[in-house]
C-alpha positions in Angstrom: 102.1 75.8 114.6 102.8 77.6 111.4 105.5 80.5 110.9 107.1 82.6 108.7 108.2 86.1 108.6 106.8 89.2 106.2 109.6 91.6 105.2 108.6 95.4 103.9 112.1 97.3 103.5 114.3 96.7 106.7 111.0 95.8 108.9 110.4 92.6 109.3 107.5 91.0 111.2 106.8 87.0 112.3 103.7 85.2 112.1 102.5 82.4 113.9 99.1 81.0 113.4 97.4 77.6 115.0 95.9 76.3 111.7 96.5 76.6 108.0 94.4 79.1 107.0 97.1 81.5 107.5 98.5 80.3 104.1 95.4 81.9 102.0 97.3 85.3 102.0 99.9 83.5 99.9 97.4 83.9 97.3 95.3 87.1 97.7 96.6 89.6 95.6 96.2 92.1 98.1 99.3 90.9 100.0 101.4 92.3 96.9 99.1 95.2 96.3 98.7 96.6 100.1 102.6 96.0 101.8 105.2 98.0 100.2 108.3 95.6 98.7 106.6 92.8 100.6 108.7 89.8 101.0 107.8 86.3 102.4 110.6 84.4 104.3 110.0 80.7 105.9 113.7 80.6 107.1 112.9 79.6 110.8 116.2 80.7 112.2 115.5 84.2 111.0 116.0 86.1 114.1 116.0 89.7 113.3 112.4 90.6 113.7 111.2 93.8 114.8 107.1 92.2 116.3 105.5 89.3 116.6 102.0 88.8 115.2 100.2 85.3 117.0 96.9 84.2 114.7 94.5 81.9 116.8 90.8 80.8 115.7 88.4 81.9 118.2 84.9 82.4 118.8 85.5 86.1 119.0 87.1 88.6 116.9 89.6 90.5 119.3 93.3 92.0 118.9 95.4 92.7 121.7 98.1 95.3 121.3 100.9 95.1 123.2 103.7 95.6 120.5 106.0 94.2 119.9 103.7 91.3 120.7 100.2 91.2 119.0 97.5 88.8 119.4 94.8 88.3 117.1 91.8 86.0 117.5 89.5 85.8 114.8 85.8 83.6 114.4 85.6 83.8 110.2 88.8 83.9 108.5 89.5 86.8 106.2 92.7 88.0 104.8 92.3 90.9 104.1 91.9 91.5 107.7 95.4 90.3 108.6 97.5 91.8 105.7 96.1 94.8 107.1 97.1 94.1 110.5 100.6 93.0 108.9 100.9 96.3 107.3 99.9 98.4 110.5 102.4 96.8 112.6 105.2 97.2 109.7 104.3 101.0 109.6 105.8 101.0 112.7 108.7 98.9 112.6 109.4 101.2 109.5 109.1 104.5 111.6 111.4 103.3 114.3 113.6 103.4 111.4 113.1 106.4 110.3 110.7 105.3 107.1 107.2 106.2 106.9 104.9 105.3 103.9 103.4 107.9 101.5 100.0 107.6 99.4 101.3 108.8 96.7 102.8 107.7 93.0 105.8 108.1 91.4 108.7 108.4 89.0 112.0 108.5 88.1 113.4 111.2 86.2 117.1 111.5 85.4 117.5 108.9 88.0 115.9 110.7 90.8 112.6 110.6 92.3 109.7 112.4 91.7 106.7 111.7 94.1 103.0 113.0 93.2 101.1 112.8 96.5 98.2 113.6 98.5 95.5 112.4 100.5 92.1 111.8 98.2 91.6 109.8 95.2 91.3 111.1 91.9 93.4 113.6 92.1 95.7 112.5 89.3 98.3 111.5 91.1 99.2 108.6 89.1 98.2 110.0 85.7 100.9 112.6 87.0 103.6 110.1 87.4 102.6 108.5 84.0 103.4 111.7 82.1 106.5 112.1 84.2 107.7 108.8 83.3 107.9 109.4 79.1 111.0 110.4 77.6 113.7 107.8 79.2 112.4 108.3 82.7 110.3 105.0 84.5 107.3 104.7 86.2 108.2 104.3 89.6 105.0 103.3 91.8 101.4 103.4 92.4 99.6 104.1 95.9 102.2 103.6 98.0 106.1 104.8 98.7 108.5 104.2 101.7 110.7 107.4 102.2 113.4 107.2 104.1 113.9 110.4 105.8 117.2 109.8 107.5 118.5 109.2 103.5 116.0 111.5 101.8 115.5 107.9 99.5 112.7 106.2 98.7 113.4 103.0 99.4 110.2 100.9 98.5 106.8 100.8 96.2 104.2 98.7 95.2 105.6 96.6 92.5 102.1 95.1 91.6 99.3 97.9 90.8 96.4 96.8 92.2 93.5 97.2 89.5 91.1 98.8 91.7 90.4 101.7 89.0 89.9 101.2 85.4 92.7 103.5 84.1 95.6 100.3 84.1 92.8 98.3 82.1 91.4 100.9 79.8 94.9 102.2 78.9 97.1 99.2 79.3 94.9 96.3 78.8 95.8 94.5 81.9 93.5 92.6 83.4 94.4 91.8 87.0 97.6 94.0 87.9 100.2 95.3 86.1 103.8 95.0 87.2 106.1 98.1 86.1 109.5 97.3 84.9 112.4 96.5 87.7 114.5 99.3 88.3 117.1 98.3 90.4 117.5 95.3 93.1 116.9 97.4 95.7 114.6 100.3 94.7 116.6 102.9 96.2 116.6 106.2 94.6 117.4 109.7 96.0 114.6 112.2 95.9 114.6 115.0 94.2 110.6 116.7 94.2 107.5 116.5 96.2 104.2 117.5 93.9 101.3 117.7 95.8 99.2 117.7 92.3 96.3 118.2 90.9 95.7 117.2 87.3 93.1 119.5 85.3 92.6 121.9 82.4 92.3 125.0 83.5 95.4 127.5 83.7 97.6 125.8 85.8 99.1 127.0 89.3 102.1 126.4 90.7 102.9 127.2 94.2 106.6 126.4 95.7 106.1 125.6 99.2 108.3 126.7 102.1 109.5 123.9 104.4 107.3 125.0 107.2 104.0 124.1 104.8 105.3 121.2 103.4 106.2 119.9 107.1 102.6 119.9 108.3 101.4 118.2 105.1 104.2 115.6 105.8 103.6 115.3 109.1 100.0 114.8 109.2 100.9 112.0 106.6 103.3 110.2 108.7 101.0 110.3 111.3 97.6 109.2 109.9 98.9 105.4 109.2 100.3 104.7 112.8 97.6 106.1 114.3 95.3 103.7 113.3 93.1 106.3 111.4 92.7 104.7 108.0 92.1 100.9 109.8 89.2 99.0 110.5 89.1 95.5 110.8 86.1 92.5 111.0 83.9 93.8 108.8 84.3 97.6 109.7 83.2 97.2 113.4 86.5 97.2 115.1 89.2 100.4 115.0 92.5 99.7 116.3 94.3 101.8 118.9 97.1 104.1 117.7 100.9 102.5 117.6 102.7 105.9 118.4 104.4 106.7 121.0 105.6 110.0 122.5 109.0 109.1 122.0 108.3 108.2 118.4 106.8 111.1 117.7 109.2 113.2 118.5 111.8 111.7 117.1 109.7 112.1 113.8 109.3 115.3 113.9 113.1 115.8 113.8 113.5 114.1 110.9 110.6 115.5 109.6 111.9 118.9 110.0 115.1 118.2 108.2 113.8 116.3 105.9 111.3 119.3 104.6 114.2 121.8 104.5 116.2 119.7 102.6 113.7 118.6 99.8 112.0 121.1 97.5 107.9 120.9 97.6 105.1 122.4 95.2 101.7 122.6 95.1 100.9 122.2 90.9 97.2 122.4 89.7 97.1 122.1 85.7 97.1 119.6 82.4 100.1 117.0 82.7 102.0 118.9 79.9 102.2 122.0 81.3 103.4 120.2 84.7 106.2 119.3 82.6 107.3 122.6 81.3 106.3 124.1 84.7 108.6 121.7 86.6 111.6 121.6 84.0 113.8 123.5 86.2 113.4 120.9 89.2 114.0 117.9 86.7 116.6 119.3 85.5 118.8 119.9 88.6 
């Protein structure tokens, strides 16, 4: 029996498997480019885990959820299947902490985080974070972002951006990912600004949002990944069931709620220079 344990933030998550096969995700860049500050551990006396993930070869694909305990049986290897299923459970190890992840980019400006974010692709969220990150500041992450709310911190990116586009290869000339310089050892940076952008040329609008707006946003985000929504596994044909619970939930919307009244949100349509004078006043403070 093979084990070893997957660490994203404080969450961590064993795996067992009955064959080898389990060590292809070593490999697959998609391990690095789908879990936020993944970690692998093989230390088999690690005992603070917060689920168990059981990998068996079958002759039928099937997962059964009873978290903390997960069993999945699968015909045809494929990794990308479990780092997904890695990922899910993590979401919600993370939330019973208090941390949710965010598809979003970001930056850090005078030492503070800046997160561009929203749900659909191409909306220049990372183009944003680019232009943010000029001057002194750093690029901080691409995709993905762990938020503590508790803290008001984000506390965890993608350190390897996943070339899936062609912006990293046609601007930067990297040909499989590109990892953006190390900040800090722990990644941990208060927040300061929430953009839900979009990048384009026309006169550019900016919108302040009040915390009741930018709690709905938030909260439909937070929800969306535990819920199973954005997950399909074995070739599309299977969705999982949701990992909430009622007492989760609730508990996330109090966080939520302070959260939102604590940091400042805008809605920002316009060119990535005029974002910058546009937003000086938020940088700034």
């Amino acid at each position: 029996m093979n084990s070893f344990y997957i660490k994203s933030s404080r969450a961590i998550v064993k795996i067992t498997a009955d064959n080898n096969e389990i060590k292809k995700i070593f490999k697959d860049d998609f391990l690095y480019a789908y879990i936020p500050s993944v970690e692998i551990i093989f230390d088999h006396h690690y005992r603070k885990i917060n689920a168990i993930i059981n990998i068996s070869k079958t002759n039928k694909n099937k997962i059964d959820f009873r978290f903390p305990v997960i069993d999945f049986y699968y015909k045809t290897f494929n990794s990308k299947d479990i780092i997904s299923l890695i990922e899910y459970v993590l979401e919600r190890a993370r939330q019973e902490m208090g941390i949710i992840c965010i598809h979003g980019s970001g930056a850090i400006v005078n030492n503070k985080a800046v997160i561009c974010w929203g749900p659909a692709t191409g909306m220049g969220k990372t183009s944003l974070a680019i232009g943010f990150s000029q001057n002194g500041n750093e690029f901080y992450s691409d995709e993905k972002i762990l938020i503590d709310l508790k803290k008001s911190m984000v506390v965890g990116r993608i350190k390897y951006q996943y070339l899936s586009n062609d912006f990293w290869k046609r601007e930067h000339g990297y040909e499989k990912y590109y990892q953006p310089k190390n900040l800090s050892k722990d990644d941990n940076f208060l927040i300061r600004l929430f953009i839900y952008g979009i990048v384009s040329e026309s006169e550019y609008i900016l919108d302040v949002w009040d915390s009741t707006k930018f709690f709905w946003h938030i909260y439909e985000e937070s929800c969306r990944k535990i819920r199973g929504t954005s997950r399909l596994f074995f070739n599309s044909r299977y969705s999982p069931p949701s990992l909430d619970t009622e007492e989760l939930a609730k508990k996330r919307i109090i966080w939520l709620v302070k959260f939102t009244k604590t940091i400042p949100s805008v809605y920002y349509r316009g060119n990535i220079e005029s974002a910058k004078m546009a937003l000086r006043t938020f940088f700034d403070g």
